[in-house]
C-alpha positions in Angstrom: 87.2 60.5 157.7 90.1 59.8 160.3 93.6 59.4 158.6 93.5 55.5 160.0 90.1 55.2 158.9 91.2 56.4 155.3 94.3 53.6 155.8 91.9 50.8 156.4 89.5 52.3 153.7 92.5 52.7 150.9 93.9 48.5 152.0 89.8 47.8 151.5 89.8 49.2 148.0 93.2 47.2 146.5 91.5 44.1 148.5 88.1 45.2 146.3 90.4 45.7 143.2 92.2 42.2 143.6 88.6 40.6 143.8 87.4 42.4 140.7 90.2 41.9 138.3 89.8 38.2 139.4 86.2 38.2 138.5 87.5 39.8 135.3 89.4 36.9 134.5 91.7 39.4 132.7 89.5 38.8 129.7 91.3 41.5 127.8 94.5 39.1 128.1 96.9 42.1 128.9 100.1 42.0 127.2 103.1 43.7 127.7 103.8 46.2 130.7 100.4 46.9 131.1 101.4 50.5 133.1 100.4 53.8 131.3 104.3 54.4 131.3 104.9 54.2 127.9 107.6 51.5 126.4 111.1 52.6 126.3 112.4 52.6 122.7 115.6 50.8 121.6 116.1 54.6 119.2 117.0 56.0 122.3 120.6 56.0 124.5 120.9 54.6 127.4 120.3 57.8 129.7 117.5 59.7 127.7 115.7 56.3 127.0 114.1 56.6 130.5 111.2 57.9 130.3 110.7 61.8 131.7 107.1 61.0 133.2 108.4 57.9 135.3 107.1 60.1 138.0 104.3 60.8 136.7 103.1 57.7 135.8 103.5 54.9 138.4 103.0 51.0 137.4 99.7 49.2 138.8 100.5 46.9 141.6 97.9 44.6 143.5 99.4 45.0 147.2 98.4 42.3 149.7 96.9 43.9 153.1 99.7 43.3 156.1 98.6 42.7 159.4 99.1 46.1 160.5 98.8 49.2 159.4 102.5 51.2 158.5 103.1 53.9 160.6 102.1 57.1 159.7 105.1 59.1 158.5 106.4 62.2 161.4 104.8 65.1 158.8 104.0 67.2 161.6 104.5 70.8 160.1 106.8 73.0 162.3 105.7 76.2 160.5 104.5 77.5 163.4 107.0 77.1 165.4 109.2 78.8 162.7 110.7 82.2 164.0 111.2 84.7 160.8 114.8 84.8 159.6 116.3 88.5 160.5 116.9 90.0 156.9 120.5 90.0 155.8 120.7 86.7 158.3 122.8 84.1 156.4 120.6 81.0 155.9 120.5 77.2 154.6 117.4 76.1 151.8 117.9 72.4 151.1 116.4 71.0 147.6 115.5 67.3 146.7 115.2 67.3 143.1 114.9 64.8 140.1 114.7 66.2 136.9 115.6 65.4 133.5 119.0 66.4 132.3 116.9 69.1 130.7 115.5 71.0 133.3 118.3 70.4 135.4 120.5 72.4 133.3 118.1 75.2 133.3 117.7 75.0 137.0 121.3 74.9 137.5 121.1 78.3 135.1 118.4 80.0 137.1 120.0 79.1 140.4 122.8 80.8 139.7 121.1 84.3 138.9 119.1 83.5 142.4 122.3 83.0 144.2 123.8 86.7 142.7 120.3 88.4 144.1 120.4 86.5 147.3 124.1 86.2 148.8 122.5 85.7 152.1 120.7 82.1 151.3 123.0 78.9 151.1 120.8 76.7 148.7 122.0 73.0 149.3 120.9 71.1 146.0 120.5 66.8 146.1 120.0 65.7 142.5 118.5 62.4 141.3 116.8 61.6 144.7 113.8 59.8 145.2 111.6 62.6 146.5 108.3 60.6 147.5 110.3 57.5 149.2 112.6 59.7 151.0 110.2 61.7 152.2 108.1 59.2 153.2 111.0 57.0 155.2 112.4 60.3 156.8 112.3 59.8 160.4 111.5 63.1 161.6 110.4 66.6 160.0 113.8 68.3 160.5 115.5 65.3 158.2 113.6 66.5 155.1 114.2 69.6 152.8 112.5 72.7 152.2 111.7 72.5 149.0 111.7 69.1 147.0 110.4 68.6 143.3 107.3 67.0 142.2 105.4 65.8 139.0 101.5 67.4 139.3 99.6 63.8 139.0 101.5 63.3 142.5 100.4 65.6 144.3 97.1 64.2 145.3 98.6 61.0 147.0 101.1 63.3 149.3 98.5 65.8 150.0 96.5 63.0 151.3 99.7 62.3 153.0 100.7 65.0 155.0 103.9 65.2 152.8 103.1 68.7 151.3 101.7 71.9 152.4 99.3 73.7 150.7 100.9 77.5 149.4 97.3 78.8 150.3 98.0 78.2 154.1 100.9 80.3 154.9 101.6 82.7 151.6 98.2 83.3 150.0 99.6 85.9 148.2 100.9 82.9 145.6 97.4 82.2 144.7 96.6 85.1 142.9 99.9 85.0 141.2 99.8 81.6 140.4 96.2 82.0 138.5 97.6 85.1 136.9 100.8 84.5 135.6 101.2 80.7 134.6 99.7 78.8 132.1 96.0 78.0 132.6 96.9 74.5 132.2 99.3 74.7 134.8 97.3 76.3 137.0 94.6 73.6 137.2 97.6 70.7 137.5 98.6 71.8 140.3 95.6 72.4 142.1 93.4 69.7 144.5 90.9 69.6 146.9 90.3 73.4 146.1 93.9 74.7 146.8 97.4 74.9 145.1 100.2 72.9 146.2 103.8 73.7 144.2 104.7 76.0 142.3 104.8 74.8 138.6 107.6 75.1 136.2 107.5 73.0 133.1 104.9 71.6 131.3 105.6 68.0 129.4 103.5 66.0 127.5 103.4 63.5 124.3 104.4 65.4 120.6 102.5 64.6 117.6 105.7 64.9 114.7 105.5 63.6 111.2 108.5 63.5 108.4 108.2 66.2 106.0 109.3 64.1 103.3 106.7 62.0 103.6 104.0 64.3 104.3 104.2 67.4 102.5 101.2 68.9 104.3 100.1 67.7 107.5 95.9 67.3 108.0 94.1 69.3 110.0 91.2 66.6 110.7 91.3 63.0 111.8 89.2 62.3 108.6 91.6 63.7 107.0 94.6 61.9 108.3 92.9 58.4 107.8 91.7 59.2 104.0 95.7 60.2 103.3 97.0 56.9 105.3 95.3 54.9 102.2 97.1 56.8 99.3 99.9 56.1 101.6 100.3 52.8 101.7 99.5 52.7 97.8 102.9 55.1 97.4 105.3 53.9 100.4 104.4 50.5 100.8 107.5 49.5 102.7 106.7 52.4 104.6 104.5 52.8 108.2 102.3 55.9 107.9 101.3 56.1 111.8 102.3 54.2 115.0 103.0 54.0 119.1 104.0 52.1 121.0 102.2 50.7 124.3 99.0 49.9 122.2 96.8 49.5 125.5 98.5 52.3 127.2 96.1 54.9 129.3 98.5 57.9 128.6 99.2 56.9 124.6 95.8 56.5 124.2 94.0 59.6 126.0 94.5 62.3 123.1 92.0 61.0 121.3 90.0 59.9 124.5 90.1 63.1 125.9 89.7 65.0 123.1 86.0 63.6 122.1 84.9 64.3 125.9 85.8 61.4 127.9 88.0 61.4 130.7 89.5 58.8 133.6 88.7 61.2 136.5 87.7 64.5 137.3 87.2 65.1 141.0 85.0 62.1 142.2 83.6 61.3 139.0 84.8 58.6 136.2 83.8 59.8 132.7 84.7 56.5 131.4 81.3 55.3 130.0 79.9 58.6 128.5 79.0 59.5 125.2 82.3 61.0 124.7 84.0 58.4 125.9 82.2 56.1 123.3 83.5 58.4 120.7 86.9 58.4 121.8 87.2 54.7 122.2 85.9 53.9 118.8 88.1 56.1 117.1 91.3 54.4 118.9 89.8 51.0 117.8 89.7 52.5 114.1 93.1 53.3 113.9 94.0 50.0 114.4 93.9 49.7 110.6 96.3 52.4 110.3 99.1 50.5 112.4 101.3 48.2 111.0 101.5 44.6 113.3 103.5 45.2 116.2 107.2 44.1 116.0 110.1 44.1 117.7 110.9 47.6 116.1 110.1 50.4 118.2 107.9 53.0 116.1 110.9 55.7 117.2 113.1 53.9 115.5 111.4 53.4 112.7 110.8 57.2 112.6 114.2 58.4 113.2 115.5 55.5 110.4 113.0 57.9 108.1 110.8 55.1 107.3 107.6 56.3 109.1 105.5 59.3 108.5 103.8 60.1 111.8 104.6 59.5 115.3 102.9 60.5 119.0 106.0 60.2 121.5 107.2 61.4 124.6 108.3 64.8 124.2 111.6 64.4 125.6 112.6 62.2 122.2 112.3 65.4 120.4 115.6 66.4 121.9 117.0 63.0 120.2 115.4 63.8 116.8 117.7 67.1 116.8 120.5 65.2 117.1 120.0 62.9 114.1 119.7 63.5 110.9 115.6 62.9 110.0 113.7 65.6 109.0 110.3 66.2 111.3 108.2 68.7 111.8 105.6 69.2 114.6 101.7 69.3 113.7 98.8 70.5 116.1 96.6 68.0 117.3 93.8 67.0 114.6 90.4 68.1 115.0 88.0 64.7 115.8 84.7 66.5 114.6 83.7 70.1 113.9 85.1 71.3 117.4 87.2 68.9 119.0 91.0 68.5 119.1 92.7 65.5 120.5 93.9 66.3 124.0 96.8 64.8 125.2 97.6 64.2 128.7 100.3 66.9 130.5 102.5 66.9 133.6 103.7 69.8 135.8 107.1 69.7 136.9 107.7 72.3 140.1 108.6 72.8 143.9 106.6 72.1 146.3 107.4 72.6 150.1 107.6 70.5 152.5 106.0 70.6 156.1 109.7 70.2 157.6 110.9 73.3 156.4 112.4 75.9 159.4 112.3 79.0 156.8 108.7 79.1 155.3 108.7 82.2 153.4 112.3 81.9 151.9 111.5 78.9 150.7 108.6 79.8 148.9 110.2 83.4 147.8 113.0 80.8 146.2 110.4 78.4 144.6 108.7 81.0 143.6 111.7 82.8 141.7 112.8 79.5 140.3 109.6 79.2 138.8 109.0 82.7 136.6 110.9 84.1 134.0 114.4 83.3 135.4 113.6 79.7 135.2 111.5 80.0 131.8 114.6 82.1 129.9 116.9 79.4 131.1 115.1 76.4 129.5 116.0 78.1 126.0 114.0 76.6 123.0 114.4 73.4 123.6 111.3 71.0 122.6 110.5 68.5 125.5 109.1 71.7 127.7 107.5 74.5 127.7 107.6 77.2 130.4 104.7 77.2 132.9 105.5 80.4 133.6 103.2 82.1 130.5 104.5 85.6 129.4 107.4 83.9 127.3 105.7 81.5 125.6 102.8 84.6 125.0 105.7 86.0 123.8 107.8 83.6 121.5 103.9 82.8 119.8 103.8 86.6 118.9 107.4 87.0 117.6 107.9 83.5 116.0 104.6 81.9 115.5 106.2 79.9 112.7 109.0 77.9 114.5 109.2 74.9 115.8 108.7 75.5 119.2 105.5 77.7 118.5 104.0 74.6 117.5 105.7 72.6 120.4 103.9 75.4 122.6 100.6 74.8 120.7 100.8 71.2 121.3 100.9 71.4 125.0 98.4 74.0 125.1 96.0 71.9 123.4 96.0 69.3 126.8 94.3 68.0 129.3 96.1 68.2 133.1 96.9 64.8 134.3 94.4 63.4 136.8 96.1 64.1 140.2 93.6 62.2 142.6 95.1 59.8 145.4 93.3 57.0 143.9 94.8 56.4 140.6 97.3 54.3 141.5 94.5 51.6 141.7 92.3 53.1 138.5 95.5 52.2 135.9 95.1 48.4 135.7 91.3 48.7 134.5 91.9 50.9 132.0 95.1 49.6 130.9 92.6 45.9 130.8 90.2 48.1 129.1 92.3 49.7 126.2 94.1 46.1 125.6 90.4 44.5 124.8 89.4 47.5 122.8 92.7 47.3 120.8 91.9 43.5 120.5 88.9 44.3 118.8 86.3 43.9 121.5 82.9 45.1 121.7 83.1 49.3 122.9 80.3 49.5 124.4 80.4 46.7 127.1 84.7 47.6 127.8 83.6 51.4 128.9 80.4 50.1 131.1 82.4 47.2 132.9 85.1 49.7 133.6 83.4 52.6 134.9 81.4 50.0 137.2 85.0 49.0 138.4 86.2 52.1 139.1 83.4 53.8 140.8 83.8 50.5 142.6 87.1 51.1 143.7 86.8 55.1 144.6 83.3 54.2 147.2 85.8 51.5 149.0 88.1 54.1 149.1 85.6 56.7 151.0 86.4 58.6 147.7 82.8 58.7 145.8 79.4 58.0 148.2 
């Protein structure tokens, strides 16, 4: 398909997406922010309140076709026009980042060791940028960096783009490093379309923590963890054994969706209306009875005011938690039947390059570097991330398999990779419509078919699915 073919085919799918939500009448009566970004909680300060998958997670939007297309962006790679750099030839490496205070301490940390290696290479570092509208509105190639971070469900959309090159294009010897020495899961995030596209450093995604005091051993089985929720309530009954916020959230809800076999999108194919989707869908609807009624309280600050026993959060408040004064603990993710864990959803920070760059293979020598175990040592054992770069996690699991952040490594290990396909920026409002009914109480069965219909709708308009 022609890129202005694919233009006219993407503004035909949000004009097929309109239609159907219409048709829907919005019978699951959304309410609330209905984006799988989950709510920001009043427990947190002002600067770590915002959400570290903001990124990651993009709110729906219905956009109205314009007359004409928008011009395609100038991505026109100058790789090849590229001469090598001479070696001991002083050179410039600009980075677009925007990262978390936590990363960006340990990549201020790791640049520095990369600067005392490499006194020839000036890196130029611009923080808190928007990476995806900058490069998009960038005029010409040369105005754009070489290097620019990225979240992993992202890079599907710039791919499709032009914004991005693929590392197996012009330093294939990345690839076998890549599936090597980084974590499985991060290996698969960052692939599409059969190739790898940035090189991954961090790996984020929600934490499972409970309160010690309350829980003096935490279940291994969701059968378990309902059964104790009863002699809960009988013992604490001004006390909230479980909650999250963003009832009808994709994200908050896709442990448990995920981890009975169901899935949003895999390549080309919804897994939406399968048996394991059922499974997963029901069990969400069941621990309905577990929540309290919503309120204006924010279950984070419930938990860090000591008055709730379990909570599934961003991993990023775990920093917070820390800070205060509540006793928590992390859990592994409970088995659903006799083989299933819940899965939750992860995100891949790294570098990616961009087709502007004049010094190819510096720039991916840098990302690469930035990416191992300079950048993984850096981090330090803080909670929110794990390396993506494997041998020190490996590590840490052999030498303190009881600590915190063993468990925190478990945790993430126990995911599912983000979907990355172009097309999920139109996918979120169904399911966001369908996990709002099924929260209301609605029929399983009928939420799962309507919405895999709608989707599979919405990827053929697309040219994504025949």
């Amino acid at each position: 398909m022609t890129t202005n073919a694919r233009r006219w085919a993407i503004v035909f799918a949000l004009l097929m997406l309109l239609i159907l939500l219409l048709l829907q009448g919005h019978a699951s009566q959304t309410k609330g922010n209905p984006s799988p970004l989950p709510m920001r909680s009043t427990a947190l300060s002002a600067k770590s309140s915002t959400p570290y998958f903001t990124t990651a997670l993009p709110t729906p939007k219905i956009m109205m076709p314009v007359p004409t297309p928008s011009p395609k962006p100038d991505v026109t790679p100058i790789l090849s026009t590229a001469t090598p750099v001479p070696p001991g030839k002083p050179i410039t490496i600009t980075i677009w980042l925007d990262y978390p205070d936590v990363l960006m301490t340990a990549f201020d940390k790791a640049l520095t060791r990369y600067k005392d290696e490499h006194p020839e290479v000036s890196v130029v570092v611009q923080t808190n940028v928007d990476v995806i509208g900058r490069l998009t509105g960038a005029e010409n190639s040369a105005k754009r960096p070489d290097l620019f971070s990225i979240t992993s469900d992202r890079i599907g959309a710039i791919a499709e783009a032009g914004l991005i090159i693929p590392l197996d294009e012009f330093a294939p010897k990345y690839g076998p490093q890549i599936r090597k020495e980084y974590e499985p899961l991060a290996k698969k995030s960052v692939e599409y379309d059969g190739q790898f596209w940035m090189f991954p450093q961090a790996v984020g995604g929600l934490a499972l923590v409970y309160n010690p005091r309350l829980v003096p051993r935490p279940p291994d089985t969701i059968a378990q963890f309902i059964s104790e929720s009863k002699v809960f309530r009988q013992t604490h009954p001004k006390d909230v054994y479980f909650d999250y916020p963003g009832r009808g959230n994709p994200y908050l809800n896709a442990p448990w969706f995920y981890g009975a076999g169901g899935y949003y999108i895999s390549d080309k194919k919804v897994g939406v209306d399968t048996g394991g989707g059922a499974f997963g869908a029901s069990l969400v609807q069941s621990l309905r009875k577990l929540m309290p009624k919503q309120d204006k309280t924010a279950p984070e600050e419930r938990f860090a005011q000591g008055k709730q026993a379990w909570l599934m959060t961003e991993g990023i408040f775990l920093e917070n938690l820390r800070k205060g004064k509540t006793a928590f603990d992390l859990a592994q993710w409970p088995l659903l039947d006799n083989t299933h864990r819940a899965r939750p959803l992860v995100v891949v920070w790294g570098l990616a390059i961009s087709p502007g760059t004049h010094h190819p293979a510096e720039a991916a020598d840098l990302a690469y570097f930035m990416s191992t175990r300079e950048f993984a040592s850096a981090m330090g054992n803080q909670l929110a991330f794990i390396p993506a770069y494997k041998a020190p996690n490996d590590s840490w699991l052999r030498d303190h398999s009881n600590s915190m952040l063993a468990r925190r490594i478990l945790q993430v290990r126990a995911g599912a990779p983000f979907p990355n396909h172009p097309a999920m920026d139109l996918l979120w409002m169904p399911l966001s419509n369908m996990w709002e009914a099924i929260w209301q109480g609605g029929n399983v069965s009928p939420q799962l078919k309507k919405t895999q219909e709608t989707m599979e709708q919405i990827l053929k308009a697309g040219g994504w699915q025949k």
